[in-house]
Every structure is written in C-alpha cells, then in structure tokens.
SEVORO-949773 format. One record per residue (C-alpha): residue number from 1; residue in three letters; z, y, x. Coordinates in pm, whole numbers. Example, Ala and Ser with C-alpha at 12.3 -4.5 7.8 and 13.67 -1.06 7.14 Angstrom:
! residues 2
NODE  pos  code      c3      c2      c1
NODE    1   ALA     780    -450    1230
NODE    2   SER     714    -106    1367
//
This chain:
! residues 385
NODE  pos  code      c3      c2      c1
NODE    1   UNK       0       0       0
NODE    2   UNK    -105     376     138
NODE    3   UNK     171     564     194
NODE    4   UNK     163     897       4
NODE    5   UNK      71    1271     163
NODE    6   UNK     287    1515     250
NODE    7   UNK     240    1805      27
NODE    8   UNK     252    2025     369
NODE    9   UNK     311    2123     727
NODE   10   UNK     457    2438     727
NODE   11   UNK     219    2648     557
NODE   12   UNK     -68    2415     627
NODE   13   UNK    -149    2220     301
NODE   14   UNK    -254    1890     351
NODE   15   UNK    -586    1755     216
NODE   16   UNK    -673    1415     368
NODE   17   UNK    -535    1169     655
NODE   18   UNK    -773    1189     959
NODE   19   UNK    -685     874    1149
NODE   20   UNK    -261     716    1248
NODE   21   UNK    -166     597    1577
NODE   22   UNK     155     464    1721
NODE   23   UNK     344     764    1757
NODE   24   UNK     217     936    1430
NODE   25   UNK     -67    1061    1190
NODE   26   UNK    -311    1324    1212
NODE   27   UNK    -431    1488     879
NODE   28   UNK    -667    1692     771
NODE   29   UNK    -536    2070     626
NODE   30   UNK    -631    2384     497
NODE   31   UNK    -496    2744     627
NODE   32   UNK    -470    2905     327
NODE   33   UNK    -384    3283     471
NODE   34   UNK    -690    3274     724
NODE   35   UNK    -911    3000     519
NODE   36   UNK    -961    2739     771
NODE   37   UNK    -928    2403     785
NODE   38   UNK    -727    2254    1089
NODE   39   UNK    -609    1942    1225
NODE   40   UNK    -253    1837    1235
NODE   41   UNK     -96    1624    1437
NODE   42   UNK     225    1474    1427
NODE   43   UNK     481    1258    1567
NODE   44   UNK     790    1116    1337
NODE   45   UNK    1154    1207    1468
NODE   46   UNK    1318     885    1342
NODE   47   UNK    1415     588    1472
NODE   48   UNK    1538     483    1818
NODE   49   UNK    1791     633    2068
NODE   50   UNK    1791    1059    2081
NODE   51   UNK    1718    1048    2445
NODE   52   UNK    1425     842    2288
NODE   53   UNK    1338    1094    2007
NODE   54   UNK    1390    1418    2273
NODE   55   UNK    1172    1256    2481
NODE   56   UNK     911    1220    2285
NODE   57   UNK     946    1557    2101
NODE   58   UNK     945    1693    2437
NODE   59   UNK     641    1527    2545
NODE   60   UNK     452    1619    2209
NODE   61   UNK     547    2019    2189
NODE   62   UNK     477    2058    2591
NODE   63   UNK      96    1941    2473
NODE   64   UNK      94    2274    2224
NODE   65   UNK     274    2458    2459
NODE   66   UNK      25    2354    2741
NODE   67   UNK    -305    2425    2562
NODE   68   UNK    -149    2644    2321
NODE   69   UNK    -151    2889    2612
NODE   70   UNK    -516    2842    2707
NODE   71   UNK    -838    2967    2559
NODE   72   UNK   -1169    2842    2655
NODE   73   UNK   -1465    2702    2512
NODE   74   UNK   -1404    2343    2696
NODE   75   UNK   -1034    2318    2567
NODE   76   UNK    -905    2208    2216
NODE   77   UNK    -792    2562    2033
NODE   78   UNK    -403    2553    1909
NODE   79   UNK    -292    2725    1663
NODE   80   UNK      72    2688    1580
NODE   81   UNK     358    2413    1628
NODE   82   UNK     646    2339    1456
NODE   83   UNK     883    2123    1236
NODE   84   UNK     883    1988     876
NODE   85   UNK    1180    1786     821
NODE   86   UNK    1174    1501    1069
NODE   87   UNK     861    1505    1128
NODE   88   UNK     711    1736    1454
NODE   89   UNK     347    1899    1386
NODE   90   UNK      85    2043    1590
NODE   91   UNK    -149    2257    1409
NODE   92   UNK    -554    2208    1617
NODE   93   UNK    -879    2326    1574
NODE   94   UNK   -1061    2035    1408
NODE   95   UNK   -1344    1916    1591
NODE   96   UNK   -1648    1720    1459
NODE   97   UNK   -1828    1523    1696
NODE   98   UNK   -1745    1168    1829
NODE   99   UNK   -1484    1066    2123
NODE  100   UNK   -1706    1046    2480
NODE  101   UNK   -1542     703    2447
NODE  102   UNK   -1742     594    2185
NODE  103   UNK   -2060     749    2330
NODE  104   UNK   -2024     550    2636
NODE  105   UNK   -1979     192    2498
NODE  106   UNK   -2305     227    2277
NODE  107   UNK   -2488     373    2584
NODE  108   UNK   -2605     628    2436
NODE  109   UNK   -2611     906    2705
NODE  110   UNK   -2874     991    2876
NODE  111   UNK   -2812    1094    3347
NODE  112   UNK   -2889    1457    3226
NODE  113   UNK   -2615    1453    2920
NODE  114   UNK   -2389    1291    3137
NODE  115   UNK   -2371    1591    3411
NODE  116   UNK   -2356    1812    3127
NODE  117   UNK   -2063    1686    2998
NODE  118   UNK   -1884    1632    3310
NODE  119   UNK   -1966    1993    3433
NODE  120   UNK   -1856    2145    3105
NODE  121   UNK   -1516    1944    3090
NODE  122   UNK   -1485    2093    3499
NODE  123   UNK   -1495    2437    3373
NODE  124   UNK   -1213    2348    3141
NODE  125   UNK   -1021    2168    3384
NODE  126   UNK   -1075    2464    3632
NODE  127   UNK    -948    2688    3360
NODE  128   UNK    -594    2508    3316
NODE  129   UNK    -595    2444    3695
NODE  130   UNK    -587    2809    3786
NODE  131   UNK    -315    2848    3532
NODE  132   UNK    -102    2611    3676
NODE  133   UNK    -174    2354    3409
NODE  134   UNK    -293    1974    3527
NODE  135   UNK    -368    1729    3274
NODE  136   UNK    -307    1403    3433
NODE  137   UNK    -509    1185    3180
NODE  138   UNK    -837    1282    3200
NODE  139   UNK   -1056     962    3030
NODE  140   UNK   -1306     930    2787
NODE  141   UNK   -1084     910    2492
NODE  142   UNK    -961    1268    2576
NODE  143   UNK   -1287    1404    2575
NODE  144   UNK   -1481    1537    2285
NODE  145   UNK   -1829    1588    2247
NODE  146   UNK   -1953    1830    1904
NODE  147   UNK   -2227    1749    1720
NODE  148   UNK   -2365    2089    1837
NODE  149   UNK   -2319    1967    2200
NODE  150   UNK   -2015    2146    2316
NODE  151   UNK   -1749    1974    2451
NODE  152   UNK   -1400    1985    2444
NODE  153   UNK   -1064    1842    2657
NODE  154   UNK    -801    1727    2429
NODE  155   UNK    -451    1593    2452
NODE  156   UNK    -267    1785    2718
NODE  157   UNK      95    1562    2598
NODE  158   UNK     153    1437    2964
NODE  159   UNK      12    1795    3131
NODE  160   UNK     204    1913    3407
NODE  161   UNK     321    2270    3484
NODE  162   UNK     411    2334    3861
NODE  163   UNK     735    2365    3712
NODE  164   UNK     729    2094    3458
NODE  165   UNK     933    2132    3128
NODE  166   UNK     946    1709    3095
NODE  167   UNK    1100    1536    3365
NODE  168   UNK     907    1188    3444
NODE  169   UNK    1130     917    3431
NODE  170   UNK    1104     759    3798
NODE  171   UNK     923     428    3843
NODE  172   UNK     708     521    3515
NODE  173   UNK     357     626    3549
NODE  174   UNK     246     874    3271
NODE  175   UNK    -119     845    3208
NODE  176   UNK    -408     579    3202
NODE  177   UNK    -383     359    3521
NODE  178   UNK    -838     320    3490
NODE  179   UNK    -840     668    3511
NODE  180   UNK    -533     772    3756
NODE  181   UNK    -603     937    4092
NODE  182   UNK    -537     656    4406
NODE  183   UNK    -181     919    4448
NODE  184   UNK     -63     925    4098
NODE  185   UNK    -139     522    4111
NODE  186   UNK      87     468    4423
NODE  187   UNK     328     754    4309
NODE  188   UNK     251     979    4541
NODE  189   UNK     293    1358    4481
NODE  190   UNK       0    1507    4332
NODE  191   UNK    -191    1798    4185
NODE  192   UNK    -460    1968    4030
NODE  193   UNK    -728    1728    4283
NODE  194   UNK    -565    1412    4092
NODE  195   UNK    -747    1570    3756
NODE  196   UNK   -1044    1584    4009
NODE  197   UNK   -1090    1199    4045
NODE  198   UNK   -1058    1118    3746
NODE  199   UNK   -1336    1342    3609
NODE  200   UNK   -1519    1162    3888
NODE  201   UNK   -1437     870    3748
NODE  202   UNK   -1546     939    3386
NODE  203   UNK   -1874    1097    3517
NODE  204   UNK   -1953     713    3708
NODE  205   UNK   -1834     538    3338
NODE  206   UNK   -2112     790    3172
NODE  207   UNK   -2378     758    3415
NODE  208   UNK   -2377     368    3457
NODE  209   UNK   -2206     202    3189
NODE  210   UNK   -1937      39    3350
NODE  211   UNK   -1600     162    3558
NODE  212   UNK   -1624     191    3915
NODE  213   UNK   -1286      11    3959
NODE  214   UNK   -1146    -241    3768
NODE  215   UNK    -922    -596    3767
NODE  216   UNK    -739    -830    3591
NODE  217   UNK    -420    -677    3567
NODE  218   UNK    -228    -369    3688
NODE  219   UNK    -170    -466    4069
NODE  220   UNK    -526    -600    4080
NODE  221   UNK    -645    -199    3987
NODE  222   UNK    -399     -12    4142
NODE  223   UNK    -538    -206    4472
NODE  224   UNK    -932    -135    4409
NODE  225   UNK    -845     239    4367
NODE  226   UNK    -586     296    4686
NODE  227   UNK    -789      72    4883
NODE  228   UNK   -1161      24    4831
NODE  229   UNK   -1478     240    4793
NODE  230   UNK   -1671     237    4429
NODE  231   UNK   -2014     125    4471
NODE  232   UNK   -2323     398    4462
NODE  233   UNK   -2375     479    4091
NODE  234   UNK   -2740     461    4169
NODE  235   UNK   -2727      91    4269
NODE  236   UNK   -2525      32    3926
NODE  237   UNK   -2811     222    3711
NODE  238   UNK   -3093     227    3932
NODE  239   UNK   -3320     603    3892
NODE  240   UNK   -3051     787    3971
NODE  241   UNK   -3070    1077    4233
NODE  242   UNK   -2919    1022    4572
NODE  243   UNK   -2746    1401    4488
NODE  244   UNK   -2585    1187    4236
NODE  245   UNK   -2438     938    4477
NODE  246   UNK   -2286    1218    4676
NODE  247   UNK   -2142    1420    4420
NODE  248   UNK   -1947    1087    4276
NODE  249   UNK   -1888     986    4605
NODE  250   UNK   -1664    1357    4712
NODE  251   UNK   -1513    1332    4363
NODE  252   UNK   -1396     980    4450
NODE  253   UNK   -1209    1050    4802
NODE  254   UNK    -860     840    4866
NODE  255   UNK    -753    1144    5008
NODE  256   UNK    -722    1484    4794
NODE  257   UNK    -787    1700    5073
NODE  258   UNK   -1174    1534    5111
NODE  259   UNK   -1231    1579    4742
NODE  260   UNK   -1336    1864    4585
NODE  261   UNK   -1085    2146    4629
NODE  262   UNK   -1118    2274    4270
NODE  263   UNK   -1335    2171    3982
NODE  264   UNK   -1517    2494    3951
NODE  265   UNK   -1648    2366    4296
NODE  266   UNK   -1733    2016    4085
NODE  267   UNK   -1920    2221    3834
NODE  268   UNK   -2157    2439    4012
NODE  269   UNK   -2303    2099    4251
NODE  270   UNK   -2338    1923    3918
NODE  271   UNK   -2518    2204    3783
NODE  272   UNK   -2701    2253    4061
NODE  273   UNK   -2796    1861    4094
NODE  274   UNK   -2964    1882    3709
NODE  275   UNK   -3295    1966    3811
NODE  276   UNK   -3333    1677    4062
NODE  277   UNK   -3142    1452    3745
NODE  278   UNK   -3380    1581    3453
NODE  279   UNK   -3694    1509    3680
NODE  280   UNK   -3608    1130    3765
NODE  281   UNK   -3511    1114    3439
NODE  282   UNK   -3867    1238    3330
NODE  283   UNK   -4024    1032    3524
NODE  284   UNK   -3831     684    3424
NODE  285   UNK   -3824     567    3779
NODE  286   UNK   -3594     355    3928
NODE  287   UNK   -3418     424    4267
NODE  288   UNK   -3501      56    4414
NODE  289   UNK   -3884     123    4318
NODE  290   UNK   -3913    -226    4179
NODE  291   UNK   -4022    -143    3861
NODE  292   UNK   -4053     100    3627
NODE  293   UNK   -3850     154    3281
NODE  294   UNK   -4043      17    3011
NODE  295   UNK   -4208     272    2792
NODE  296   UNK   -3968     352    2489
NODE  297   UNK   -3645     185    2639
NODE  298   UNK   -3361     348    2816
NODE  299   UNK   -3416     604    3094
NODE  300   UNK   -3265     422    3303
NODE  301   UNK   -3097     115    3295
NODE  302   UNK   -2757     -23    3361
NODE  303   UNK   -2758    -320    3556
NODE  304   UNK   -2634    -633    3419
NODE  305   UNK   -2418    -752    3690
NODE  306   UNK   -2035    -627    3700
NODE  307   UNK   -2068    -317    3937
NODE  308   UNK   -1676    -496    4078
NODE  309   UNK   -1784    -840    4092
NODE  310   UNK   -2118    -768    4321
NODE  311   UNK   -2188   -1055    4624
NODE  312   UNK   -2088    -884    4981
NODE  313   UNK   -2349    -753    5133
NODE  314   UNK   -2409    -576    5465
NODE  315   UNK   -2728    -369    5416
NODE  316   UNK   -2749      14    5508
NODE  317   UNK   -2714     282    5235
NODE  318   UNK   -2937     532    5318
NODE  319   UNK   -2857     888    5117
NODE  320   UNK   -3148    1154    5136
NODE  321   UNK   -3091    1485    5124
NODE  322   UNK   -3264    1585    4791
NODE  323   UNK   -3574    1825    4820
NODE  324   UNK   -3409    1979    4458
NODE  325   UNK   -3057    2067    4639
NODE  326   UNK   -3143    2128    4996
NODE  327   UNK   -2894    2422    5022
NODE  328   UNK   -2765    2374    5372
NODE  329   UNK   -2472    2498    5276
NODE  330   UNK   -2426    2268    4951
NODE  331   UNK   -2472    2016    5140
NODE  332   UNK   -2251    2049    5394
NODE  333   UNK   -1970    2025    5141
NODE  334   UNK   -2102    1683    5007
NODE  335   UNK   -1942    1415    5209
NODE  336   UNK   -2100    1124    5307
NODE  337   UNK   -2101     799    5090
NODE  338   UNK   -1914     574    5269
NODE  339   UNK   -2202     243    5349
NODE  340   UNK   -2172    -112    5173
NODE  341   UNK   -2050    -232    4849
NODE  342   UNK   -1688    -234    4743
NODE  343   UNK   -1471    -520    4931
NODE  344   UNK   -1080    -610    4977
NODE  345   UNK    -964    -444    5280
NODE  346   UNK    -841    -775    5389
NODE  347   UNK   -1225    -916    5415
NODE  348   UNK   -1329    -590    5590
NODE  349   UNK   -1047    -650    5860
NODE  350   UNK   -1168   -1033    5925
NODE  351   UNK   -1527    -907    5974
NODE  352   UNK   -1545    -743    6245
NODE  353   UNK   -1345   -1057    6419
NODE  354   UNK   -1589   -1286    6282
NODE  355   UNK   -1919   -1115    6418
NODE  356   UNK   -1737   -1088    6734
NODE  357   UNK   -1653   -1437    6777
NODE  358   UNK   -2035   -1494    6642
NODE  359   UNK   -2146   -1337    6920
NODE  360   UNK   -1930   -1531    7154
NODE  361   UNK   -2042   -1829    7003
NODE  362   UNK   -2409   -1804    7048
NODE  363   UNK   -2377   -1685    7424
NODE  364   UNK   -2204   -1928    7501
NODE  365   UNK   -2462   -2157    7348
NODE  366   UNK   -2703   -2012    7503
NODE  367   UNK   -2566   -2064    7879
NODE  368   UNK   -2493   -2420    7834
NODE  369   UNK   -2857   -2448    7730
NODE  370   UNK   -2979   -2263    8008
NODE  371   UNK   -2700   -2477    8205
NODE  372   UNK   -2868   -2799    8067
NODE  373   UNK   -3230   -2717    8151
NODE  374   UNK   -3195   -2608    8514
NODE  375   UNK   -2979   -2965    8573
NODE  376   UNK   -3288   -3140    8396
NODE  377   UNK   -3567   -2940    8652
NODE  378   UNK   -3284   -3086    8899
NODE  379   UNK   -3285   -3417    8829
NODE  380   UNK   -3664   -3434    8803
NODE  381   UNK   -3674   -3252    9150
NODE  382   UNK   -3489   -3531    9277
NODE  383   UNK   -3645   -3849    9107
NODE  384   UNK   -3974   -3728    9230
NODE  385   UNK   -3894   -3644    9665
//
C-alpha cells in the first residue's frame, strides 16, 4: 500500500513523489509565492541512535549549505532548507533530463558529447573548488544531463569545506570507492585534485563504455587504483584521438601533484581537444586502422573484451602529438601515457628478473654451442693427422 503525501514542506506544497531511496523521498512541489515548481528532498529524523540521526542531518543540510552557496550554470540551484516535523527537506531546482548514469549503460554518447559533458561538469567543479568547496563523489549518478544539453553536478551531501562542518568518522570512507581518487582510497589527505580523478574517471566510463579500474571486491579496487595504470581509452574504443589518451592519462596520475592542478585547467585541453574529437568522429575511423565503423552503427565502438581483464602484453604505445592541438605549450602540460596495458605491480617487479635471466640463459646456450663445435673441428683434426 502507497503511503500517503505530505500536504507540505514548509511552504512548498507537494504535488507528486519523484522517486524514494534509503535515506528518504524526493517529491515533486509547487512554490506558490514565486510560481515554480521545485524538487524536494528529504531525509526522515526517526529511528536509530541521535548520534545516528545528527549525523545524518548533518550530512544532509551541509549538501544545501554547500551548493546552497554556489551559483553556476553546471551546479544544481538551491533554494531553501529546512524542517517539517521530523522530517529534514531540501528545497532544488528540478531538473529534467536523465542521470549520465543511465546514458552511459545504453551507450548512447557519442566521443564529442562525452568531452562536452566532462568539460562542462569541470567548470562546475572549478567553481566550488575556488570556493573552497570539494565534492568528493564525483560519478555518473551525480551528474545530470538536460534534455536541452546542459549539465548539472548534483549531490554535494559528503562535500568538504577546508574547514569541514561534518567530522568523518575515522576508518570510514565517504564516497564511491569506483570513483575515489588513489588518496581518498588509501586515506590519505586530500583535496580539490581528488575531485580531479574522478572526473577523469567518469570521462574514460563515457568515452569507452566500461571503467578503467575495477575488481571483485573492495581490496581487489582499492589495489588497481593505488597501484596500476588504466589502459589507453583509445585501445578500449578504438577512433579515438591520441589528445584523448593524454588528457585521461594527466587526469588519472597516482600522484595529485602530476594531475591537473585545477579543473579549469581540465576544461580548456578538453575544449581545445574537440576539434581533433569531432573530426575522427566524422570520419568513423578507428585508431588501429583495421577497419572502418560500419555505415549507420556506432561512431566508434567499444571493444568487447573487459578493458581490466586484457592478456599482458609488451608492445610500445606510441602517442602523437595531434596536428589539431599542437600548442607547444599545451602540450607540454600533457604528461606522457605511461606504455603497456594495466598489470599487478607484483608481475611488473618479476619481469624485469625474468628477461634478465632470459638473457643469461640463451648466452650461455650459445657458448656451450660454440664450446661444442670447436671440440667437434677438434676431434676431426685429430682423427684425420
């Protein structure tokens, strides 16, 4: 049986329920004074211990206080929080579009949609970052994209002021572990750079279908993203740029000081990369040169194999400079892609071993064979004096 509506959130007048998660409900309501309609969410104060409740009151008012503050085209708009009985409400701009979430698991982005989106949500995040604000969850599920083709950040609950207003409870990690920077993974101290990453890692998930890093359970991930390099997004979905691989590959440093220093600096290569993007895109080819797209499928397709479960390989990856970003000085802020596919660090120890004692091996081989032949010439010498 549906539970009823409330009559009202403050002076919000409820017309519809939007969509209920585990911490509350989000309804759809009309503004009666300024005739608009709004989203409200809300999280119900009863049940469990009041640290418990505090906690999570704390967690859900810091998210209106956080964006609340903020006002730009590539952040959710808040208008007002407050309380109605035991219940704690957040009154939003509603958006209509669909999740970036959803967009990804239907493929239905297209290389040049995908550096849109990723350079409009690193204008927001630049925004909140030069007001002190990080987000700390950036994913695909925070991310909105409008039927008009704006886009907006959403869900700033966990954000993070440099002086932050709810204390993390030690040993917890706040956040999506798929999406965390490799320092908030380990539990490292962080900042605005950890936001950073995981853009770069939503921008890999749009471009080729599949996460750069993934495992089996929590210690399995938390390894891939400390430890090992994500594999070109161009080998994933081959047609992509090599600008591409670059730009993904600075965004993805282990270390914050080799990322991007701000994601203003994010947004401008992207932008600048979209030429190069919209013309391999126009011309459906793929990077590998093997074949081309077929006529009326995707622009470029995702390949089939898991981009984490790949064989080992030791070829060469070769990144061009692009004749579409050739700005010496761009460039020089692109780091290099790291070479080879993504391995344990354990396997990338042994190798170097191994090819040594390879190449032990087959000298020695080769002077006992030398060894063998000259006593043979020897012996023949001999028989025949």
């Amino acid at each position: 049986m549906n539970e009823p509506l409330p009559e009202k959130f403050g002076h919000f007048r409820v017309v519809s329920e939007l969509g209920r998660g585990a911490m509350g409900v989000v309804y759809r309501a009309e503004d009666a004074a300024l005739g608009r309609t709004v989203a409200i969410k809300t999280i119900s104060l009863t049940g469990g211990s009041k640290a418990e409740r505090d906690t999570h009151e704390g967690r859900f008012l810091q998210e209106a206080r956080a964006a609340g503050g903020m006002s730009h085209p590539s952040i959710i708009t808040i208008y007002e929080m407050g309380r109605e009985g035991d219940t704690a409400f957040i009154a939003m701009e509603l958006l209509d579009g669909r999740e970036l979430r959803e967009m990804i698991l239907d493929l239905s982005l297209t290389p040049t949609q995908a550096v849109n989106i990723a350079a409009s949500v690193a204008d927001g995040l630049a925004y909140a970052h030069e007001r002190g604000i990080v987000h700390r969850d950036v994913k695909p599920g925070n991310i909105m994209v409008l039927h008009d083709g704006r886009v907006k950040i959403m869900d700033f609950g966990i954000a993070r002021y440099h002086e932050p207003t709810v204390k993390t409870q030690t040993g917890v990690l706040l956040g999506s572990p798929q999406y965390m920077s490799p320092e908030q993974i380990v539990g490292m101290p962080f900042d605005h750079r950890a936001d950073i990453f995981s853009l770069g890692l939503v921008l890999y998930e749009m471009l080729t279908g599949v996460k750069p890093f993934a495992g089996e359970d929590i210690p399995e991930l938390t390894f891939k993203v400390a430890n090992m390099a994500a594999r070109p997004p161009s080998h994933v979905a081959p047609g992509l740029p090599a600008v591409i691989d670059f730009i993904v590959a600075r965004a993805l440093k282990k270390k914050p000081e080799e990322r991007y220093q701000t994601a203003g600096e994010l947004a401008r290569d992207l932008r600048a990369a979209l030429p190069e993007v919209a013309a391999a895109e126009a011309a459906g080819l793929e990077r590998a040169g093997a074949r081309t797209v077929p006529s009326g499928g995707p622009d470029f397709a995702v390949a089939p194999t898991d981009a984490n479960t790949m064989p080992l390989r030791e070829e060469m990856v070769e990144l061009r400079p692009s004749p579409r970003f050739d700005s010496k000085e761009g460039m020089a802020r692109l780091a290099v892609l790291t070479p080879g596919l993504e391995h344990s660090a354990s396997r990338a120890m042994e190798a170097a071993p191994i090819r040594r004692k390879a190449r032990r091996v087959d000298r020695t081989t080769a002077m006992l064979v030398a060894a063998y032949g000259l006593a043979m010439i020897a012996a023949i010498a001999i028989a025949f004096a």
